[in-house]
C-alpha distance (Angstrom), angle and dihedral (degrees) to the residues before:
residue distance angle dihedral
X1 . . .
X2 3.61 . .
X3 3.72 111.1 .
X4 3.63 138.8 -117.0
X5 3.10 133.9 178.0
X6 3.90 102.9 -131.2
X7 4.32 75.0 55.1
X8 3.66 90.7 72.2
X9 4.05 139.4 83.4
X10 3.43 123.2 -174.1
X11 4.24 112.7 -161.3
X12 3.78 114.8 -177.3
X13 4.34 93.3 -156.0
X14 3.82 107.8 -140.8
X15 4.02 138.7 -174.0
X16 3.47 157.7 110.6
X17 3.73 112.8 -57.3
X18 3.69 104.7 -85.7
X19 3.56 107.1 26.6
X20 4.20 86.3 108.7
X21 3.49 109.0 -111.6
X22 3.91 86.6 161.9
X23 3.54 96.0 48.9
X24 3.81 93.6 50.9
X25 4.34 79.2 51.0
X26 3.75 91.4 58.5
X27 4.14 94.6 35.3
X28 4.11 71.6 61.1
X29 3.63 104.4 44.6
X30 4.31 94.1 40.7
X31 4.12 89.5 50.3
X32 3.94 84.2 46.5
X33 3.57 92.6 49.7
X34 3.68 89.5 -128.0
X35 3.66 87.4 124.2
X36 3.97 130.1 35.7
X37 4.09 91.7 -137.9
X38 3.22 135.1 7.4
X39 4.06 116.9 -102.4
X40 3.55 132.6 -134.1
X41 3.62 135.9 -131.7
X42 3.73 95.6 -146.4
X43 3.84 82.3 54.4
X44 3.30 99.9 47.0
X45 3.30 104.9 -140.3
X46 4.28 99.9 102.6
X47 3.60 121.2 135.0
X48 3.79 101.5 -111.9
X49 3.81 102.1 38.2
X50 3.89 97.5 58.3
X51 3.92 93.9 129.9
X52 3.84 105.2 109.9
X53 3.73 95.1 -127.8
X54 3.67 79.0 55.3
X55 3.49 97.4 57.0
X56 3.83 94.7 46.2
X57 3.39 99.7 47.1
X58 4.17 90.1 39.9
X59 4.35 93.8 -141.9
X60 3.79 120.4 90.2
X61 3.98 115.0 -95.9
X62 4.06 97.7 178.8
X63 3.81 133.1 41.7
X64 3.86 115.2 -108.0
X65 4.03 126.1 -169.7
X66 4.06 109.9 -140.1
X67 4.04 99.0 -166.7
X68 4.17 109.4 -168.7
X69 4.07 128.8 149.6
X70 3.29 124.0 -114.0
X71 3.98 115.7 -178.0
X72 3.89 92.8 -20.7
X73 3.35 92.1 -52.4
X74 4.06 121.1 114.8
X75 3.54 109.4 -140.9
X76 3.89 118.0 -173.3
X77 3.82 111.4 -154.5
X78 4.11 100.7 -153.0
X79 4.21 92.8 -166.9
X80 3.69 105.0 -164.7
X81 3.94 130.8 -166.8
X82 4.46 112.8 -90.1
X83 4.14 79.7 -161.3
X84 3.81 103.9 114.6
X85 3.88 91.0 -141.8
X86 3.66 92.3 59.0
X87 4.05 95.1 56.0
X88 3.30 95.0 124.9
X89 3.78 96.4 69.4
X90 3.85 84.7 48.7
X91 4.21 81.3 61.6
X92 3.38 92.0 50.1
X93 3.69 93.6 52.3
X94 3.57 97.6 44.1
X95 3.86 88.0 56.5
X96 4.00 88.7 51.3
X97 3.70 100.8 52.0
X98 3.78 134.1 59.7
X99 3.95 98.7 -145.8
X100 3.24 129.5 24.0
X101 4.13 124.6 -144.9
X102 3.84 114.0 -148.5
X103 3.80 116.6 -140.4
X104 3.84 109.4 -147.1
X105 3.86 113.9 -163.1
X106 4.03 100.9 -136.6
X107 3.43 87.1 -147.5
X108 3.16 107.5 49.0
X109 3.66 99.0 25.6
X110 4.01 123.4 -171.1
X111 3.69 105.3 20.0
X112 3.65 136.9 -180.0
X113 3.78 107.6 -101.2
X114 3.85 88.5 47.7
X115 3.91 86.0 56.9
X116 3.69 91.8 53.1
X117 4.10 96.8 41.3
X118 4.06 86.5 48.1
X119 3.85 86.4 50.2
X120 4.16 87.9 57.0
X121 3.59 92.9 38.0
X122 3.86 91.5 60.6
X123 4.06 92.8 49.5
X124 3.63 82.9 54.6
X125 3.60 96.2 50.5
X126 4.25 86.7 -140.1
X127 3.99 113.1 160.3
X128 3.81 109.3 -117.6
X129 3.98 143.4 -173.1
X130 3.92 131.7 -167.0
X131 3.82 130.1 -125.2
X132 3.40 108.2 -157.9
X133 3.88 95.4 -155.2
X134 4.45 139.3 -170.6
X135 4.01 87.5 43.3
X136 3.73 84.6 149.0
X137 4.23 88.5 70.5
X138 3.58 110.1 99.3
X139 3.75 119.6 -98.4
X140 3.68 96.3 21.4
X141 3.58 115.3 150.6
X142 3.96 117.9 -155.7
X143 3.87 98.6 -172.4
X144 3.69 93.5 38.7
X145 4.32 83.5 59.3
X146 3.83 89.5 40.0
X147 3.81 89.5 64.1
X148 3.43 94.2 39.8
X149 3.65 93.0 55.6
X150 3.59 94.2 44.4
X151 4.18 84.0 51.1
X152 3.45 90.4 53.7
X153 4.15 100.5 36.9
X154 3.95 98.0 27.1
X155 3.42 127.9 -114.4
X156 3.83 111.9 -55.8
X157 3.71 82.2 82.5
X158 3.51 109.4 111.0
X159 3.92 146.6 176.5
X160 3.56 112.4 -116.2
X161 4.50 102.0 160.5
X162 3.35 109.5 31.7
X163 4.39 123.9 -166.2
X164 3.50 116.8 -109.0
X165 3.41 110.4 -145.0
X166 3.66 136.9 -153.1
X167 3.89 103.1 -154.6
X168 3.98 96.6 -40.7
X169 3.50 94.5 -37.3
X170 3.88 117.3 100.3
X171 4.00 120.0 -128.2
X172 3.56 103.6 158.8
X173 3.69 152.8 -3.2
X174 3.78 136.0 -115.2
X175 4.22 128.9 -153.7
X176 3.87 100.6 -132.4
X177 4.24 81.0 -161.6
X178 4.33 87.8 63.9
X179 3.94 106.7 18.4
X180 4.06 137.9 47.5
X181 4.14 105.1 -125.6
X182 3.82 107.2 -172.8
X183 3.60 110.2 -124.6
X184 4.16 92.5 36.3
X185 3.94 99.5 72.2
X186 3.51 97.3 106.6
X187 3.91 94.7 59.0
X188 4.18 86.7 32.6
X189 4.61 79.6 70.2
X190 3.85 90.8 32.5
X191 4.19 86.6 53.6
X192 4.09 90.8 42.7
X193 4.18 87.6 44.4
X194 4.18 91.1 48.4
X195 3.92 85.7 48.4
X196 3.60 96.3 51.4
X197 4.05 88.7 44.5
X198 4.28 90.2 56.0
X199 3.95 87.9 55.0
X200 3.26 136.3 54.1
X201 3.77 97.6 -160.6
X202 3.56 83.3 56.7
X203 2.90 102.2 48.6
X204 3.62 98.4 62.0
X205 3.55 92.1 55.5
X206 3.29 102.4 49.4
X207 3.86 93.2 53.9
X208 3.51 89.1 53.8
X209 3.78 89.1 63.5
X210 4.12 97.8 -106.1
X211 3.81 102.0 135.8
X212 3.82 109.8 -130.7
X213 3.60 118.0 -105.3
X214 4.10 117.1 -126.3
X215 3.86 92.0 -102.8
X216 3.56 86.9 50.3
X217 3.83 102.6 54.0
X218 4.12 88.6 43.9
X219 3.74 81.3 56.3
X220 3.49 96.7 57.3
X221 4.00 94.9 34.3
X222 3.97 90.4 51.1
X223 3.82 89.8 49.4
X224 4.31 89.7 46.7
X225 3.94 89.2 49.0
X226 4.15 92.1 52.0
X227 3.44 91.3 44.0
X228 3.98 91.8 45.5
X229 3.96 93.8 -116.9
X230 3.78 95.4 116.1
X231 3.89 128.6 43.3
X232 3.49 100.8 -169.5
X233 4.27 119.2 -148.3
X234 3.92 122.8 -146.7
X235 3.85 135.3 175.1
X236 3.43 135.3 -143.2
X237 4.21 139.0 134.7
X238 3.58 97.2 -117.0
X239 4.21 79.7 -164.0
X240 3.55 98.3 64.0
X241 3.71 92.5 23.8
X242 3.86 106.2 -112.0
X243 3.53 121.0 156.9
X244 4.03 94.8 6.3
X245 3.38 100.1 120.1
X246 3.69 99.4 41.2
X247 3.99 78.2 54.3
X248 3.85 90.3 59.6
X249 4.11 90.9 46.4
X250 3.63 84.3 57.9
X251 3.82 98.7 40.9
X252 3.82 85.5 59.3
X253 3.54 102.7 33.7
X254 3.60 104.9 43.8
X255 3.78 108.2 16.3
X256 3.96 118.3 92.4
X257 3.90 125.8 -104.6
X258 3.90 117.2 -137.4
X259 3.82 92.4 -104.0
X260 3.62 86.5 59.7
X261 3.39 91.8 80.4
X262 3.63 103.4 56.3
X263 3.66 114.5 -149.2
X264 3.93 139.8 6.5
X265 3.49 128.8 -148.0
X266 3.37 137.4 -131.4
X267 4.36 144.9 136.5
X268 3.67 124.7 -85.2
X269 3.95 87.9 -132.9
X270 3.97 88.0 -150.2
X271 3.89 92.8 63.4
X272 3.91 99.9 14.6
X273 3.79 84.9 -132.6
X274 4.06 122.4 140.0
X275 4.04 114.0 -88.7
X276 3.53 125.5 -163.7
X277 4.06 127.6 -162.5
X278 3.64 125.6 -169.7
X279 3.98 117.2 -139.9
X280 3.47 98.5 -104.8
X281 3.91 139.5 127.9
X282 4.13 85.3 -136.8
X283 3.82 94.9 66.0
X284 3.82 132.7 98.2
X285 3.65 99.1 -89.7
X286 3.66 130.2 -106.2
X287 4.08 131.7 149.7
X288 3.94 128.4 -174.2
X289 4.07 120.2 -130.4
X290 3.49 101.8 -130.7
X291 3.93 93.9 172.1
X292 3.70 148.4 16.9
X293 3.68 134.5 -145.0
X294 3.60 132.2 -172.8
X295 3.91 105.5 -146.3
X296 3.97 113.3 -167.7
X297 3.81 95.1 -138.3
X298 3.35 108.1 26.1
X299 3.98 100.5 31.3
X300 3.74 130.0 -148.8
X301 3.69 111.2 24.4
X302 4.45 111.9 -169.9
X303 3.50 106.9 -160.5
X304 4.08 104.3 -145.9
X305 3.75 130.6 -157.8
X306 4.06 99.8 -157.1
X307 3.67 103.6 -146.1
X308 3.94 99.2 173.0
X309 3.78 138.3 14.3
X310 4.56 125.1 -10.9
X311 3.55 126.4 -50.6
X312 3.63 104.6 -154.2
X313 3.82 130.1 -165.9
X314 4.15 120.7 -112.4
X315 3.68 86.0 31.5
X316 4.13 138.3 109.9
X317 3.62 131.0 -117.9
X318 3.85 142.8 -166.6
X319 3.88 119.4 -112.8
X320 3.96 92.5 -153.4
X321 3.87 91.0 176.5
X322 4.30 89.2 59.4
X323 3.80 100.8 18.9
X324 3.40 104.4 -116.3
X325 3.65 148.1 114.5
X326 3.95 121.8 -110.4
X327 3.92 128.4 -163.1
X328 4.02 113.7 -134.9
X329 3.55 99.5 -148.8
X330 4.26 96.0 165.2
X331 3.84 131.4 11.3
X332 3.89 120.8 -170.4
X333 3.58 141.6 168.9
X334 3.94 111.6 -124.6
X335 4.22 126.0 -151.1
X336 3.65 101.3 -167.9
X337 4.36 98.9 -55.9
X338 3.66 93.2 -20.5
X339 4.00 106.3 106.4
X340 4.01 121.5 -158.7
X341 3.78 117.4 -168.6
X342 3.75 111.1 -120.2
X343 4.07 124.2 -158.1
X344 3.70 88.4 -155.5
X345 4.44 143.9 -12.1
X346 3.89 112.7 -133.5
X347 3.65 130.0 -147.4
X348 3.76 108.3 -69.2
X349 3.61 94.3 20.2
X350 3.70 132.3 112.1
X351 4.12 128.6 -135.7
X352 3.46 146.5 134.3
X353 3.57 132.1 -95.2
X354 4.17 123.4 -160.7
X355 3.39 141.6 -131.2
X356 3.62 97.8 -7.3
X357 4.15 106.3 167.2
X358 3.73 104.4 -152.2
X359 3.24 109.1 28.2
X360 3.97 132.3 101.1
X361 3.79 148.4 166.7
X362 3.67 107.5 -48.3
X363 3.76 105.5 21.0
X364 3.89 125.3 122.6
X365 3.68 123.4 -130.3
X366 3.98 118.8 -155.7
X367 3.43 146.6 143.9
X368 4.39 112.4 -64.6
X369 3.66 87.4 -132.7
X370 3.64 94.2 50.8
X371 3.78 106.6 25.7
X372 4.02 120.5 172.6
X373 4.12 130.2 175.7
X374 3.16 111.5 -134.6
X375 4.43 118.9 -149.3
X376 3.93 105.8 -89.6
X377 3.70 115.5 -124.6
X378 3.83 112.1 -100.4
X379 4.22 104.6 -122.0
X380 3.58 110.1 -168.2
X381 3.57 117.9 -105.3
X382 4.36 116.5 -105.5
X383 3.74 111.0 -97.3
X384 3.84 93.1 -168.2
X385 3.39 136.6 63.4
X386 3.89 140.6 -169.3
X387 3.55 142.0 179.0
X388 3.72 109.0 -121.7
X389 3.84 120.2 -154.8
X390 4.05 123.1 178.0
X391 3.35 119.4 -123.7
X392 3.49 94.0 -126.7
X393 3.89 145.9 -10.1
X394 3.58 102.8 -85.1
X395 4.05 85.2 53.0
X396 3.86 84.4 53.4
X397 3.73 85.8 61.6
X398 3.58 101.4 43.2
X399 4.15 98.4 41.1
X400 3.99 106.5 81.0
X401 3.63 82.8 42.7
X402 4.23 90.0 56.3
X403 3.82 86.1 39.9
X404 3.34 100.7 51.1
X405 3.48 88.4 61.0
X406 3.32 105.6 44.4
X407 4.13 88.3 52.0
X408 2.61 90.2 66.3
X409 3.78 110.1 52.0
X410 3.54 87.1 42.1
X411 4.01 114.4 45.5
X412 4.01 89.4 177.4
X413 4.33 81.3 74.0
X414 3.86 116.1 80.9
X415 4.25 120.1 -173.8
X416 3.50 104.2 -161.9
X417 4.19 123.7 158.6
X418 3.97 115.4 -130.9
X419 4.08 96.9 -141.6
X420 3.71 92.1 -165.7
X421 3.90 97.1 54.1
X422 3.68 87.2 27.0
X423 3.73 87.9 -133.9
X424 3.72 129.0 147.1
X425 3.68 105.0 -131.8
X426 4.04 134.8 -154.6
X427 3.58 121.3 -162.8
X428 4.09 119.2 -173.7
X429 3.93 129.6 155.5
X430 3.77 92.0 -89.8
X431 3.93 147.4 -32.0
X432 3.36 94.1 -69.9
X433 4.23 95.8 48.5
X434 4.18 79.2 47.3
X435 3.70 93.6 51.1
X436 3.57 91.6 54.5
X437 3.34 93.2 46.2
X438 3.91 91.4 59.2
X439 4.01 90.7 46.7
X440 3.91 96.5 55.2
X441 3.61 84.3 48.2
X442 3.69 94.7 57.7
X443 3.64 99.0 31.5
X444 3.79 100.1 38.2
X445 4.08 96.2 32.5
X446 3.31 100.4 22.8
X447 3.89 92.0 -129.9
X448 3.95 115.7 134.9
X449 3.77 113.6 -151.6
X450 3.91 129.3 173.8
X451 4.45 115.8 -141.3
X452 3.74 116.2 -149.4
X453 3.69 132.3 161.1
X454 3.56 115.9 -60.6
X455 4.14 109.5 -118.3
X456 3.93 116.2 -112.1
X457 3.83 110.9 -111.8
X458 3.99 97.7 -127.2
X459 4.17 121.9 -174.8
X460 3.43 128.8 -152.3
X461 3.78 128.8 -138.4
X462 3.94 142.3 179.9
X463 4.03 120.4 -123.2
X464 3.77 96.5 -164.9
X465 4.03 137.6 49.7
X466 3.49 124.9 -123.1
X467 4.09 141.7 166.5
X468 3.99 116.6 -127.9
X469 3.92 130.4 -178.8
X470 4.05 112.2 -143.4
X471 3.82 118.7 -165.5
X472 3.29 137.3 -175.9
X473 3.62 124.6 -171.6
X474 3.84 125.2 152.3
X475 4.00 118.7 157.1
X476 3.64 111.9 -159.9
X477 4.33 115.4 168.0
X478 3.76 112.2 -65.0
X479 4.06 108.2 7.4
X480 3.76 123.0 19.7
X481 3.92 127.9 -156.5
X482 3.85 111.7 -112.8
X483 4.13 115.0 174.6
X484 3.79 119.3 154.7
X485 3.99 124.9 168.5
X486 4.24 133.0 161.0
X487 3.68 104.8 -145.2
X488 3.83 127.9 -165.4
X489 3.54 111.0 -145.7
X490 4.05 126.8 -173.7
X491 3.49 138.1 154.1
X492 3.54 122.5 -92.8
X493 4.24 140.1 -134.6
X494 4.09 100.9 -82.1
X495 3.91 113.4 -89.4
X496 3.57 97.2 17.2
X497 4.10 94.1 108.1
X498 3.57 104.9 -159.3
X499 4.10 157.0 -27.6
X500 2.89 142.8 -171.6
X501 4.05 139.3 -168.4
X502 3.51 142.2 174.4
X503 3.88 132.5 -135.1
X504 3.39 102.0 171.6
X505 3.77 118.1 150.8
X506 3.15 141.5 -168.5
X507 3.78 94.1 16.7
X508 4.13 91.7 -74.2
X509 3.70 79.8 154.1
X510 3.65 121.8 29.8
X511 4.44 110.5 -111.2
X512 3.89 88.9 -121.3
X513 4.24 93.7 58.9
X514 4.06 95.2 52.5
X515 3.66 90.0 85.3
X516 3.74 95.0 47.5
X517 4.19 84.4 49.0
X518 4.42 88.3 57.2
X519 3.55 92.0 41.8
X520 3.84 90.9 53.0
X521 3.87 89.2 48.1
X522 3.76 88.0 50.0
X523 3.57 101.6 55.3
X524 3.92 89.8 39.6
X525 4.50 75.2 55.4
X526 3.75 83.1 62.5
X527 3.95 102.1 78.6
X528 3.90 117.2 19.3
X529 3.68 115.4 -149.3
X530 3.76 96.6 -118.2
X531 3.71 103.7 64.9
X532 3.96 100.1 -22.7
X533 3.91 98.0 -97.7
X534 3.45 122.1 139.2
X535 3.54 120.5 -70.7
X536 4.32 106.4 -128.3
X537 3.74 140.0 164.3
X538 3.98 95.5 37.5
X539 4.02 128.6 125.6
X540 3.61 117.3 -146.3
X541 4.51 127.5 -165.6
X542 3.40 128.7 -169.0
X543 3.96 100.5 -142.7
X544 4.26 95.9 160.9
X545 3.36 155.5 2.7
X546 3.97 149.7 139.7
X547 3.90 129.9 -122.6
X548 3.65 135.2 -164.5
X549 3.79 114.3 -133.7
X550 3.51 95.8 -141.6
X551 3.70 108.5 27.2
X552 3.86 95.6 41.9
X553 4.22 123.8 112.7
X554 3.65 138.6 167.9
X555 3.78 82.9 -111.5
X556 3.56 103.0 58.7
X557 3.69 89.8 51.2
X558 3.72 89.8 58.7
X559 3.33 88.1 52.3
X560 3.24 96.3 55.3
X561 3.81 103.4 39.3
X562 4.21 82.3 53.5
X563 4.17 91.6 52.2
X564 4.08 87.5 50.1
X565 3.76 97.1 50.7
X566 3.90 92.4 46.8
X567 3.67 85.8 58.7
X568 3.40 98.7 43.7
X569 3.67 81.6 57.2
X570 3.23 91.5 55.9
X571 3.95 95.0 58.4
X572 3.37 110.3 31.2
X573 4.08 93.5 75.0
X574 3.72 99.5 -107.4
X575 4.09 124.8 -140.0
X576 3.78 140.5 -158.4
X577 3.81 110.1 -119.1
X578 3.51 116.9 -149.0
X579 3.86 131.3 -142.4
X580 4.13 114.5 -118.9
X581 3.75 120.6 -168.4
X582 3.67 137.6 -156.2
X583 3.67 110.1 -117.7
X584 4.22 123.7 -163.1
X585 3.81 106.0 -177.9
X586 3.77 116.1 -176.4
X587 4.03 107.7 -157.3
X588 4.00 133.9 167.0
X589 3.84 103.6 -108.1
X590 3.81 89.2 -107.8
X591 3.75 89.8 73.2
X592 4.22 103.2 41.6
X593 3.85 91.6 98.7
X594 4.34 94.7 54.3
X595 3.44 93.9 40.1
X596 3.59 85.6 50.2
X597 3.11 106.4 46.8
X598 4.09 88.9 43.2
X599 3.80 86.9 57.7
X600 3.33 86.6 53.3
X601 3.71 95.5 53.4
X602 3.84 87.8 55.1
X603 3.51 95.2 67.3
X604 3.95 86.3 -100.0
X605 3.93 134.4 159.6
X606 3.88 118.9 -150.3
X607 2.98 112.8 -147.8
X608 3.94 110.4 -166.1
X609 3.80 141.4 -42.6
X610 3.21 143.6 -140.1
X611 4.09 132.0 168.9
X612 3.97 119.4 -123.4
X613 3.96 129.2 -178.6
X614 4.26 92.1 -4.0
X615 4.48 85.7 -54.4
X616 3.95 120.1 112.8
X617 4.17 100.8 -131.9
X618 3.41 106.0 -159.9
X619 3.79 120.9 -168.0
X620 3.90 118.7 -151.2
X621 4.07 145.5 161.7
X622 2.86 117.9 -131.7
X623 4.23 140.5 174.9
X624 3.92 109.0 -107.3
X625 4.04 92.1 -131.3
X626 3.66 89.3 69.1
X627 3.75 106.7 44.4
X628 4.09 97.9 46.6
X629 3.75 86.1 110.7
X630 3.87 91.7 26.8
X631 4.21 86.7 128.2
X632 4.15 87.5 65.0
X633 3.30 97.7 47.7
X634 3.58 100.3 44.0
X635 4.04 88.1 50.1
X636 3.71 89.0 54.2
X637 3.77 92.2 55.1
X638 3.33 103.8 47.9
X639 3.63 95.4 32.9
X640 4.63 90.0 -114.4
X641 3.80 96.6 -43.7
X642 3.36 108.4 98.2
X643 3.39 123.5 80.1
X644 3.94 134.2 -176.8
X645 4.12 144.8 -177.9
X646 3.59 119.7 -135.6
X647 3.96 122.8 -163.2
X648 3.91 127.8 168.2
X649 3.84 116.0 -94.2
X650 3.63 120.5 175.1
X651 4.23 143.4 -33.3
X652 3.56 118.5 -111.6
X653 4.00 137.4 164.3
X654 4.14 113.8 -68.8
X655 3.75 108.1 -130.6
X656 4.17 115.1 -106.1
X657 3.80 98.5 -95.6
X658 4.02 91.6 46.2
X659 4.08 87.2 50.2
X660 3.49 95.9 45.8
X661 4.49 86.3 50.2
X662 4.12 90.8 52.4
X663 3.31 98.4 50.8
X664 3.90 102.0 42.4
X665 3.55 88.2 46.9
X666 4.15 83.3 51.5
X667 3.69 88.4 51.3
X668 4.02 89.9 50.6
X669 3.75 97.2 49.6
X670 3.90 88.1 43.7
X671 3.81 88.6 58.4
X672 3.47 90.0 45.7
């Protein structure tokens, strides 16, 4: 058919893991006749999980868009991951769809994730609807999850389909808008009472005792769900297919189409100035890459949003977030892996363009003469860490190769090299996300790599002052070595690294062999002599010396500068400095007494707190060696919810018993 854009609604899918977003997908598909029979997830052989790590670990990883019709109306079905370590891809879906359809597990009802993806819905202002799904599992209770939706959500939550049961078995549903269901005639007036509210012609006529007619009260429903009044609840089994076409009715009856919401925003990046574009096919054109998939045949696949005007294949177009032009070569339309060429992507619509060299997640695409930025999608920020080591060299070779490429599909992974621990380190959402990570890498990359714990970056520092001669003298035939130097050393205010003076007089040491004396002391700074950290917070003076004018050289002045700060070392009753962080956890209020108390346990100090959008944000230092794996821990408390940042804050003085552990376990790896 030949699009438009008022054709078209896009439905980011959303739940708790579990609640079968994919199944509903290929209840869909198999009514469409877009598939012979429907898959299973179990079986791993669904439409939209067709990743391998998805099909070994049987729960979606990546989003995937399922376009079908449905009454002349293209509806693309964005099914995102309900895994909390995957939330990220949830983002990206939220950005790429106009409404969003809440899966409710009927056995499980409210559940955490959904929480936390109605929480980002709400900032976003996106009109939404529930599914309350797996009706067909014995004692499920439809009204029971109604109320605890509407508990959870507030009251302009609302039954719309309701089951029809035969004994406690479901068989059918019922539209409470078109039919009487006996049981449902309380929320039958409430629906008819909400309509009236969301319209003013209604209104009137309902108060003067007219009962509304069903056209009416979809009127006023359809105006309370664009307008984010009314979040309406159906029913179905999306395994035996109950309810699934009622679904679609509503999906194209009730649910917005991308020119229903006007204009989007965004920066003219020459002037910095606000831009608007209105959803239409007759704007300049411009689209935002909401995702990005690395496809092993074809290559880089940028999924697009189009926002304004037609993409069309064979053509070029400006990358206004990176200033620079980009070829279109192939555009396609993707249901789960299956790819369908495309000759162009309208305003509203959703496709896939290939190959394109610059661009990545996040970046808009729009016409040069007309270029606009639009917002970037806020990932969250890793909350665990690991050093990564290859297995062996030719790994080595092929890793930043793997990594590069998996960066930047997924922007919730951050590379980064630790140069004090010399570690490689891989940070991820949690150690599931991380796992994955390593999988693609060997299955994708071939590249086999091994995650541990990355090491603690400890300092070491002096608590006492002392004065110590260094000399080096070593005659060998023809020139000797000859370096002497008296250094002061003392310990310094914490955090302020190092100094250094001279008060040589007299020209005890020649001007030009100072510097060679520091940069003795600094390399000697290198390796402490309790566990080989860094030596920090110590001030060191040159106060005397002797030279030889013949046998005298920058380099034996090193020397001897290094020799007198090892024994200073040795004498001014060295410690192990330990690294404290800065902690911001952000907790429901339920939870502020565990994590707490947990903090607590981990030799932590909170500092204040102060609540912020309905969350507890606790802030909290804390020693580094106990918060490595701070991201489990915290997801085991509060049950995936909580969510902190972590930044470095300041050195101070390990306690005995954590001392005495870093440097035997120095001592072991040395013997090693």
């Amino acid at each position: 058919m030949s699009l438009e854009t008022s054709k078209i609604r896009n439905v980011t899918v959303v739940s708790h893991g579990n609640a079968g977003k994919t199944t509903l997908a290929e209840a869909i598909l198999f009514g469409k006749k877009l598939i012979s029979r429907m898959g299973k997830v179990e079986d791993g052989n669904t439409v939209s999980d067709y990743q391998p790590e998805e099909k070994e670990r049987k729960f979606s990883i990546s989003l995937s868009i399922i376009p079908f019709e449905h009454k002349g109306v293209k509806i693309n079905y964005i099914d995102t991951p309900g895994y909390a370590d995957f939330f990220g891809e949830v983002l990206s879906g939220i950005r790429a769809g106009e409404n969003a359809l809440i899966l409710v597990n009927a056995m499980g009802g409210v559940e955490i994730q959904t929480k936390k993806q109605w929480e980002v819905l709400s900032k976003e202002n996106k009109p939404r609807a529930f599914f309350v799904n797996k009706l067909d599992v014995e004692n499920t209770d439809f009204f029971k999850v109604v109320e605890q939706i509407r508990a959870t959500f507030g009251n302009k939550a609302f039954p719309i389909i309701v089951p029809v049961l035969n004994g406690k078995k479901i068989e059918g549903v019922k539209n409470l808008l078109t039919e009487n269901v006996e049981g449902a005639e309380s929320y039958k007036k409430d629906l008819m009472e909400f309509a009236a509210e969301n319209d003013d012609a209604l209104l009137e006529k309902y108060l003067e005792g007219t009962e509304l007619t069903p056209d009416e009260i979809k009127k006023g429903l359809k105006n309370a769900y664009e307008n984010g009044e009314f979040f309406p609840i159906l029913c179905g089994s999306a395994l035996n297919q109950i309810g699934v076409n009622e679904l679609l009715d509503f999906i194209v009856d009730f649910m917005i189409s991308p020119d229903m919401v006007g204009t989007v925003k965004g920066k003219n990046p020459k002037t910095n100035e606000e831009e608007e574009r209105k959803v239409s096919k007759d704007e300049n054109f411009s689209a935002f890459v909401f995702k990005t998939l690395s496809d092993p045949y074809v290559g880089k696949l940028s999924f697009v949003k189009v926002y304004s005007g037609i993409i069309k294949s064979n053509t070029s177009v400006y990358n206004s977030s990176k200033d620079t032009m980009e070829k279109v070569s192939q555009l396609l339309f993707l249901r789960g892996s299956n790819q369908e060429p495309a000759d162009s992507i309208i305003a509203g619509d959703i496709g896939v363009i290939t190959k394109l060299v610059a661009t990545q997640t996040n970046d808009t695409l729009s016409d040069k003469n007309a270029p606009i930025v639009y917002p970037p999608i806020q990932f969250p920020e890793p909350m665990l860490s690991k050093a990564m080591r290859p297995k062996t060299k030719a790994d080595e070779d092929r890793m930043s190769i793997g990594l590069a490429k998996i960066t930047d599909e997924d922007p919730t992974v951050k590379v980064s090299k630790n140069n004090e621990t010399k570690e490689q380190i891989l940070s991820g959402i949690g150690e599931t996300h991380l796992s994955v990570v390593v999988e693609k890498l060997k299955k994708r990359y071939g590249v086999d790599i091994e995650l541990t714990t990355p090491k603690v970056p400890y300092r070491e520092t002096i608590t006492k002052k002392t004065k110590v001669e260094g000399k080096y003298k070593k005659q060998t035939g023809g020139h000797g070595q000859y370096g002497h130097c008296w250094l002061e050393v003392e310990p310094l205010e914490r955090g302020k690294e190092f100094e250094f003076e001279s008060k040589i007089f007299g020209g005890a040491i020649p001007k030009q062999y100072i510097p060679a004396v520091e940069k003795g002391v600094r390399e000697a700074m290198e390796h402490g002599i309790l566990a080989g950290y860094p030596v920090v917070d110590i001030k060191v003076t040159v106060v005397d010396g002797s030279y030889h004018p013949v046998d005298s050289s920058e380099l034996a002045f090193k020397v001897a500068g290094s020799m007198a700060l090892k024994k200073a070392l040795e004498q001014c009753n060295s410690i192990i400095l330990e690294p404290i962080e800065k902690l911001e956890i952000i907790v429901d209020e339920q939870y502020m007494g565990d994590v707490i108390g947990d903090l607590n346990s981990k030799r932590g100090k909170v500092l204040g707190m102060k609540s912020e959008n309905g969350k507890q944000i606790i802030e909290a230092l804390v020693p580094l060696s106990e918060v490595l794996t701070y991201a489990n821990d915290l997801n085991s408390i509060t049950q995936g919810t909580g969510e902190f940042k972590m930044s470095h804050s300041h050195y101070e003085p390990a306690p005995p018993k954590v001392a005495e552990k870093v440097i035997a376990e120095s001592k072991r790896e040395e013997n090693e």
